[in-house]
N, C-alpha and C positions, 0 to 999 in steps of 0.2 A: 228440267224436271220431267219426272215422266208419269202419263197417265193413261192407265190401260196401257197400250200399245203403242201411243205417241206420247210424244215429249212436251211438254208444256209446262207457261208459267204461271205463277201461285194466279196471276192477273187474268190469264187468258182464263182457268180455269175458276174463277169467277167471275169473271163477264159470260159464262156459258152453263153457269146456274142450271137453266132453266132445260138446257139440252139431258141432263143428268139427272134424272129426280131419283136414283137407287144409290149414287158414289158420292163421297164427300168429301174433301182436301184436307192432305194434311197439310193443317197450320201450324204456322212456326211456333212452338211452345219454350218459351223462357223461362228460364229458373235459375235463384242464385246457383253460380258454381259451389261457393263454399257448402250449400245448404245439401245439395248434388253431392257430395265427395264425403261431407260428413253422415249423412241420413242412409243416402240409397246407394248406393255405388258399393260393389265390393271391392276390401282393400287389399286383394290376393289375389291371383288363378286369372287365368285365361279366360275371356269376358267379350260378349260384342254389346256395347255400348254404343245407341243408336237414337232417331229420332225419327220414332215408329209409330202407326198404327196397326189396325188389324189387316186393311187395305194395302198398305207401302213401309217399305222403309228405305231411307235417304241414305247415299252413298255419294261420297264425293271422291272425285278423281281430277287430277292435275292434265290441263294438255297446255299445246304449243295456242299462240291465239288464233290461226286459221282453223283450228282444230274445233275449237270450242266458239268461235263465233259459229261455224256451220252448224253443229249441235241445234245451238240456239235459235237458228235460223230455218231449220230443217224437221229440229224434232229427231234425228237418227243420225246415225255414224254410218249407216250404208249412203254411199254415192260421194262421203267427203274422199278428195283426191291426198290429202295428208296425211288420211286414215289408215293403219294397215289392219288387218283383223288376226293373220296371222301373225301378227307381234303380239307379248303378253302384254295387257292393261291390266293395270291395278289397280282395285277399289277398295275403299276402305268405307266405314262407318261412322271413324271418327274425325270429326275436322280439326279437332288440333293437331293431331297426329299426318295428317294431309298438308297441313300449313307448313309444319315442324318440315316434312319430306320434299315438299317443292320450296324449301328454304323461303316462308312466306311470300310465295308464289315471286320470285325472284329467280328460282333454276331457270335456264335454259330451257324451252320446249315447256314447261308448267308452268308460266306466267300466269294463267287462268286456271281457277276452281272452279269448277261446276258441279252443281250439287244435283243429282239424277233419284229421283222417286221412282224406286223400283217398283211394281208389283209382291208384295210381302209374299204370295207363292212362287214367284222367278226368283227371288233368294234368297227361298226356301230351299229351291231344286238345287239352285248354288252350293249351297253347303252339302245337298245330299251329292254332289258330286265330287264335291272337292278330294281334295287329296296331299299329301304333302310331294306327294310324287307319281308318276302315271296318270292314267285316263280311268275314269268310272265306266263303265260298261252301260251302253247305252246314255250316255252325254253324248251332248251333238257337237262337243269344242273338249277344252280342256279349261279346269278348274282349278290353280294350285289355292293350297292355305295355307299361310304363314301368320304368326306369334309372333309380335314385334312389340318392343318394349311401349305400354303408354306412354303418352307425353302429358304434361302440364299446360297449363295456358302460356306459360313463360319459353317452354320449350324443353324445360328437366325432363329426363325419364322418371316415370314413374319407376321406384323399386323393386316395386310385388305384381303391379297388374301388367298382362300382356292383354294388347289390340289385336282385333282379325285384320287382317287383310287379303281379300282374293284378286289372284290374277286369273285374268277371260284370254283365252286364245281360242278365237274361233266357237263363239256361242251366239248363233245366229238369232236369240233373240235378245242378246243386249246391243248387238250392232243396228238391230231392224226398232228399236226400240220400243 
């Protein structure tokens, strides 16, 4: 999970209250799915579906488990040795869609989900960079985006709705966390 600049868990970040009296966590908000898919969710078009506030929003990405124990241990992907920065990583927004992709964390190398609380203005800048191809001008890495069919909870594509997902190569501040 990430907070501010470092990475942290829902726990650390309230046993530490008291350090923060201006930021708040997101907590984890529950709601039927069916209630989700029939009410608010659109049933068409290209959509990031998220679990957001003003402050963050959550992105989860698949690694190998040395990958993701140092994250967790560390707070950043600068200094893990499994790490590479210039390989693309891919994040997404939505965790079925995550789960569905590391074949419920069963692939090879995505045994582990981690689910990372961005800064809601680091991917902001994300998208304003993204691209489906090339480099944005004045990005400090590369940003692709891709459309990729929703998933279900069961693992169906969704028909009509597509998912974001960004790949990071070389964006020194989701490495630095």
């Amino acid at each position: 999970n990430i907070d501010g600049s470092n990475m942290t868990t829902q726990q650390e970040w309230q046993d530490n209250a008291d350090k923060r009296d201006h930021q708040r966590p997101l907590l984890w908000r529950t709601e039927s799915y069916y209630e989700q898919a029939r009410h608010m969710w659109p049933g068409k078009g290209k959509h990031i579906l998220a679990q957001y506030n003003d402050e963050f929003v959550v992105v989860y990405q698949a690694f190998r488990p040395e990958i993701a124990n140092y994250v967790v241990q560390h707070k950043k992907f600068d200094g893990c040795p499994f790490y590479n920065p210039t390989r693309m990583t891919w994040i997404k927004t939505n965790f079925c869609w995550i789960m569905f992709r590391s074949q419920w964390a069963t692939r090879p190398h995505q045994e582990r989900v981690v689910a990372i609380w961005r800064k809601r203005a680091a991917f902001d800048r994300y998208l304003t960079w993204a691209r489906t191809q090339g480099s944005a001008p004045g990005s400090d890495g590369t940003v692709r985006l891709q459309w990729d069919p929703d998933h279900y909870p069961n693992g169906d594509c969704h028909p009509y709705r597509k998912a974001v997902q960004l790949g990071l190569r070389n964006i020194e501040s989701f490495r630095s966390g």
